[in-house]
N, C-alpha and C positions, 0 to 999 in steps of 0.2 A: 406744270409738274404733274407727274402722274400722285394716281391715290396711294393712301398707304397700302392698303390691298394688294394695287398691282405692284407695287415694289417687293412686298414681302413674296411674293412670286414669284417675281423675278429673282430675289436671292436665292430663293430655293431651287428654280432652274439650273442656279450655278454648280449644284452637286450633282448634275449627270458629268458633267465633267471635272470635275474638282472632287470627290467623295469627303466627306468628313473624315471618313477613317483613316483617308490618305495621309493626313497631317501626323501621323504618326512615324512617319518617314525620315529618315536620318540618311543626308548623303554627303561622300566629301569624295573629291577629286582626286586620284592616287597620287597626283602629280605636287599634289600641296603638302609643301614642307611646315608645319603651323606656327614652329619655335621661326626660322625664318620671315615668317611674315610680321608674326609679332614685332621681330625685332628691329625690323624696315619701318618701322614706324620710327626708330630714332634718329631716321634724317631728317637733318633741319635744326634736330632741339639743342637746346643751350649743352654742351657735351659736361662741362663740371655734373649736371643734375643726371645723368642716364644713370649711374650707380643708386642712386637716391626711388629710381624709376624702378630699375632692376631689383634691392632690396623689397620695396613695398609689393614686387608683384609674389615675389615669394613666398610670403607672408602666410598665404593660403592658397589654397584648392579657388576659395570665392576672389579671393583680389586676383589672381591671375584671370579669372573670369571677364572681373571689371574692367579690365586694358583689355580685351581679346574682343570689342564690338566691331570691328572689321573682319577681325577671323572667322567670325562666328557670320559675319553677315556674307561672306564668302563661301560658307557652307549652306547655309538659307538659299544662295540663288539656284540653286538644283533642285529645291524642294519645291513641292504643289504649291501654290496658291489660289485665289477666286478670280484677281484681277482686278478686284476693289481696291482705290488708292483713298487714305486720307492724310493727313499730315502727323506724320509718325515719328517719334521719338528719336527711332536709330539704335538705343542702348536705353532700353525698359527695364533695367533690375532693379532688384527692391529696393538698393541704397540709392536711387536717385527719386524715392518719393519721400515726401517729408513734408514740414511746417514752415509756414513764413506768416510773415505780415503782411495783411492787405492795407491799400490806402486808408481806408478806415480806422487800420490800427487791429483788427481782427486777425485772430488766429488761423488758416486755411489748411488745408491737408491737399495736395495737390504732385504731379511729375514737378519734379526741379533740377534737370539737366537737359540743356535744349543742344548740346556741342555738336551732334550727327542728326538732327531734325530734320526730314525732308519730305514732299510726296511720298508716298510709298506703300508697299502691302502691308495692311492691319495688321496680318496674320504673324509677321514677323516678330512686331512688340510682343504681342501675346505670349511666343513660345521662348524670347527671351526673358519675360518677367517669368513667366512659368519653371525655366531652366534656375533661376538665379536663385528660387525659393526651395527647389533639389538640391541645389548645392549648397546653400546656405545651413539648409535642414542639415547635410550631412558634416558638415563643420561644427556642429553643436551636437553630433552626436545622436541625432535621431533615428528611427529604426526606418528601414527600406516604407512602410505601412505609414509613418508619420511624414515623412517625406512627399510621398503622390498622394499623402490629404491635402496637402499644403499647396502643391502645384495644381490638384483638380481645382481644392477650392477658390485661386485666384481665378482659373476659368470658367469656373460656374459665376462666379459673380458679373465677371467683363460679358457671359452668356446676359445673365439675369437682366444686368442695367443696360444691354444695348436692347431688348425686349422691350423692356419701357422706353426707354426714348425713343424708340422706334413710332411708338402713338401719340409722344408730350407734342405740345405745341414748340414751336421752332425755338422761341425763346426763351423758354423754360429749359431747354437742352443747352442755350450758353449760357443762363445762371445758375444751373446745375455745380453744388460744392457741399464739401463737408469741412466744417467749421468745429472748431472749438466746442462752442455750443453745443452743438449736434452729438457730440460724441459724450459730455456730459449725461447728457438729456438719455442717453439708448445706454449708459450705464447706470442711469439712477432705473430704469426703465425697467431693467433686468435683475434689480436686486443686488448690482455689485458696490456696494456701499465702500467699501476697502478700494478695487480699483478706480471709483470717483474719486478721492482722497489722491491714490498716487498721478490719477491724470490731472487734476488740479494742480497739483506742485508742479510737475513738469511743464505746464503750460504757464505757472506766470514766471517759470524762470526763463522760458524761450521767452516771453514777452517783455522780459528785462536786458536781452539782446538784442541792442541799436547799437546808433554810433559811438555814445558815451561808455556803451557796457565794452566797445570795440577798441578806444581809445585806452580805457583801461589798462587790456590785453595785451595791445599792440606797441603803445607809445610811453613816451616818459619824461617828466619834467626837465627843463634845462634851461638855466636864464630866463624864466619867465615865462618861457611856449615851451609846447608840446611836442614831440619828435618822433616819429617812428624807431623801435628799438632796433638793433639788430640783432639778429637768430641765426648766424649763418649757419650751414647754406639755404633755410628754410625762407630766413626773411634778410634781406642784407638791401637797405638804403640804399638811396643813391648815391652819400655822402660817402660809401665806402666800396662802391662799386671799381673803381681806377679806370672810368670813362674819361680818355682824352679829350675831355671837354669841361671846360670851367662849370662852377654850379648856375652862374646865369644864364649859359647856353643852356646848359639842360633846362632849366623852367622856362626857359623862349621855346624851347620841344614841346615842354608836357603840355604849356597854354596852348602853342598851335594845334596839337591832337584833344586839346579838349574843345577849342574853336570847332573844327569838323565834328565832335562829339556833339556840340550844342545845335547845330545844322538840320540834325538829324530825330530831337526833340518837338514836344510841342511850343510851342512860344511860353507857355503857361513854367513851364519845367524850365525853357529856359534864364526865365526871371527869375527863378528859383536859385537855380546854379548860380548864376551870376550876382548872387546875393555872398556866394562864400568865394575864399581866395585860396588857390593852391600853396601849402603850404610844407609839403614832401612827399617825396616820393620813392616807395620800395620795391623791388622785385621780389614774389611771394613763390612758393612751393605748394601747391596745390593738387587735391587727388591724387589720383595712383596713374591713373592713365594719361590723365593730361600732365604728369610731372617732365622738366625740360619744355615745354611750349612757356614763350613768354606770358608772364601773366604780371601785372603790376597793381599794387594798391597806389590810390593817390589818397592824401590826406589832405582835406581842404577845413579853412576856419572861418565861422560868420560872425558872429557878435560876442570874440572873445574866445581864450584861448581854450572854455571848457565847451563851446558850440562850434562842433565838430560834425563834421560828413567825409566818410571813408567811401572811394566808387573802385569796384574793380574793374582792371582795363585785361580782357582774357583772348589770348590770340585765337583766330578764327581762320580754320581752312576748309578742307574738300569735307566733307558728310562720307562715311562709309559707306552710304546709300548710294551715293552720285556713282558708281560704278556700274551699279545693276538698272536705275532707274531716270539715268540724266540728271545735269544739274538744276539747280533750284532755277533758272532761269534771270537770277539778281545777279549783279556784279559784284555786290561783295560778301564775303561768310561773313562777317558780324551781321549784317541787314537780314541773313537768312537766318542764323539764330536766333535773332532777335522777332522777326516776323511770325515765325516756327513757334517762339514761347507764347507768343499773343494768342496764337490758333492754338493752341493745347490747354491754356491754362485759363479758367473764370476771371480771374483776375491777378495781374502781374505788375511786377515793381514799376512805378512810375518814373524811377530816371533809366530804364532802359533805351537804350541807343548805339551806333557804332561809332565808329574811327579808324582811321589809318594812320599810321606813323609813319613820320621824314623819311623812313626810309623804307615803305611800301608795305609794311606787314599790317595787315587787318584784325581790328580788333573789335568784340562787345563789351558794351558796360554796362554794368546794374551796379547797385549798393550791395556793400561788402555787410555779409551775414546778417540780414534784417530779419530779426525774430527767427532767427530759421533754427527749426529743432530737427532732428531725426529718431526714429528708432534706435533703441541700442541693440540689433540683431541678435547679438553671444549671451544679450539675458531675457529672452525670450523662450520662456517653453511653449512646450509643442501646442496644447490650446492656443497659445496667445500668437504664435505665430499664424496658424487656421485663421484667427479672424484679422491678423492686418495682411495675410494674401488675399481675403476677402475686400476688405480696404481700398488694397491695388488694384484690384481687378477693377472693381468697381469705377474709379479714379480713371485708370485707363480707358474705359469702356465711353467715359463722359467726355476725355480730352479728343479721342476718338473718333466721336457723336457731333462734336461740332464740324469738323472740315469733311467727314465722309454723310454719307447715308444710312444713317440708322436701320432704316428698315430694310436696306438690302441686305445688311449684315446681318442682322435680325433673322429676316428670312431663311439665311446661309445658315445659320446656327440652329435655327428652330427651337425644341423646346426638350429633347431629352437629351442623353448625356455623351451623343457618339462624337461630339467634338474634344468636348472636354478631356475625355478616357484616351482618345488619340494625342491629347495635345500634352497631355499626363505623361503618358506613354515615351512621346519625344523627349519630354524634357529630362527622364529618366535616362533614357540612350543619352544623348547626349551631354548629362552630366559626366557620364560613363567615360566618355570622350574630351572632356576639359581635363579629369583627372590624370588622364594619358597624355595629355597636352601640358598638361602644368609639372609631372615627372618629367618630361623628356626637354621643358625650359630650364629645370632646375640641373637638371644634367648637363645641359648644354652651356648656362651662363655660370655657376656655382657660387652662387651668392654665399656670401659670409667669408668666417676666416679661413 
């Protein structure tokens, strides 16, 4: 391997052809109709659910955002990049960073949607996280000035932390994470006694978010066990489904696609699962973008009916990316999801794995909502928003740092601000351009009465 030296040299060579300032560049194809392609994404999905789709995307200026990472990655492939690939997100906005639990039981702050992960250009995530916090800004009402603080500041940070890992040792750059702890610690640090206090609550009510807190939520006593409620058309059983097929057919389905789900574990995980027994099963309403893709909760019980393990089974297809950049080279999207979250994240849910169901559709599974908290985005003022784009950036900069080369990137950035102010710049235009996108969906579909 070469030195860090020559590496960080070589990124730097890559802006005789690449300019930093270029990134500033916003292009779309006359030819691309945006509300059309949007809406090409509802072949395939369960059709009851596409109003349910269409509703949520309307919602906002930012939820049409969140369904629009194809769109958006179809306007990206005109634009510069360096040529650096690492294992990229697909869809970096800021609703997909947030809190889970690690095996250990610890709080982590980390990316938590791996649906479009693939090889790909760095540069991409960057100017989608960077766009998501312009939009976001402008949905709460911030002023144009609050706005491209919020986006410079997620890329000064993804600047800042790819600078240092560029010199950490290798391993130090995979257990790179921000913890619970951590975030205590740089608030007592600074004197905010008040937001210790609110960060405290919010983290031991995310950590009261497992299966039991899920069982809750979800299910409800009957003869003695427990059942998945129904919420149609959000959450509807399979008991109420009107599947021409008895309920023992269906659990000989759910056990064979949990068989191939176990295949795909460690053996360690394995023993584990097969410690609890399926005991229902629901089709869920999920996100905004992936609403209509099969998505299912299974309900399993081990030592009685309040020792519960909820796994979601989330359908898996093509990556956004795979258009501009080839495919992942695996045969199937849950394996490339699932591989993709390994490479991105310090550490990840341990019953992640795939499956395929009887009748060909590919899917990943993790544990349904383990500790998992997020931001409340719409009560965020403008400080507080500046330092969790800071957060992101950072977060990014690490999931980043492990499958790419720090120090090329490094390099390619260097150390004053002509990336950032470009990359600002973009996500300004181009919110400019969702908003135009998101009237002319709203015109086109007419959501409401």
């Amino acid at each position: 391997m070469k030195s860090i030296a020559e590496r960080l040299t070589a990124g730097k060579a890559l802006r005789r052809d690449t300019p930093r300032s270029a990134h500033a560049r916003v292009d779309r194809s006359a030819s691309l109709d945006p509300v059309d392609l949007v809406l090409s994404q509802e072949r395939g999905r369960i059709e009851s659910l596409i109003p349910i789709r269409r509703e949520r995307m309307a919602e906002s200026a930012f939820a049409f955002f969140r369904a629009g990472a194809q769109l958006m990655a179809k306007d990206l492939a005109s634009t510069p990049r360096t040529g650096i690939l690492v294992q990229a997100s697909g869809d970096a906005h800021v609703s997909n960073f947030g809190w889970y639990g690690s095996p250990e039981r610890a709080l982590v702050f980390d990316t938590n949607d791996f649906d479009e992960t693939l090889k790909a250009a760095w540069e991409w995530d960057v100017k989608r996280l960077a766009t998501s916090f312009v939009i976001v800004c402008r949905d709460n009402g911030f002023s144009a000035k609050r706005q491209g603080k919020a986006a410079l500041s997620a890329v000064e940070a993804y600047q800042k932390a790819m600078g240092d890992f560029a010199s950490r040792p290798v391993l130090d750059v995979w257990y790179a994470q921000i913890s619970a702890d951590d975030v205590l610690e740089r608030l007592d640090d600074e004197g905010r006694t008040r937001d210790v206090h609110k960060a405290e609550k919010e983290f031991r009510k995310a950590s009261r978010k497992d299966s039991r807190h899920v069982l809750g939520k979800l299910a409800e006593r009957s003869d003695g066990r427990y059942r998945i409620k129904d919420d149609p058309p959000f959450v509807v059983s399979v008991r109420s489904m009107g599947f021409p097929l008895d309920p023992d057919r269906i659990r000989e389905l759910v056990d064979e696609s949990l068989d191939r789900y176990l295949e795909t574990v460690s053996p360690a995980i394995r023993t584990l699962i097969q410690g609890f027994d399926v005991v229902d099963l629901a089709l869920k309403v999920v996100g905004v973008g992936s609403v209509g893709t099969r998505t299912f909760i299974v309900m399993l019980e081990g030592n009685g009916p309040e020792d519960v393990l909820f796994l979601q089974l989330k359908e898996a297809g093509r990556s956004v990316l795979e258009d501009e950049f080839g495919d992942s080279g695996l045969d199937h999207a849950g394996q490339r999801v699932v591989e993709g979250q390994r490479l991105m994240q310090t550490t990840s849910d341990i019953l992640l794995g795939w499956t395929t169901s009887s009748g060909g559709t590919q899917y990943y599974v993790r544990q349904l909502k383990d500790m998992k908290a997020s931001a409340n985005l719409a009560k965020l003022d403008p400080d507080d928003m500046t330092t969790y784009a800071r957060t992101c950036g950072a977060v990014l900069a690490a999931a980043h740092a492990r499958s790419g080369d720090p120090a090329i990137i490094a390099g390619y950035l260097g150390t004053n601000s002509s990336f950032a102010r470009a990359v600002a710049k973009f996500a300004s235009v181009y919110a400019d351009q969702n908003e135009q996108d998101y009237q002319a969906f709203l015109e086109r579909v007419r959501v409401g009465p």
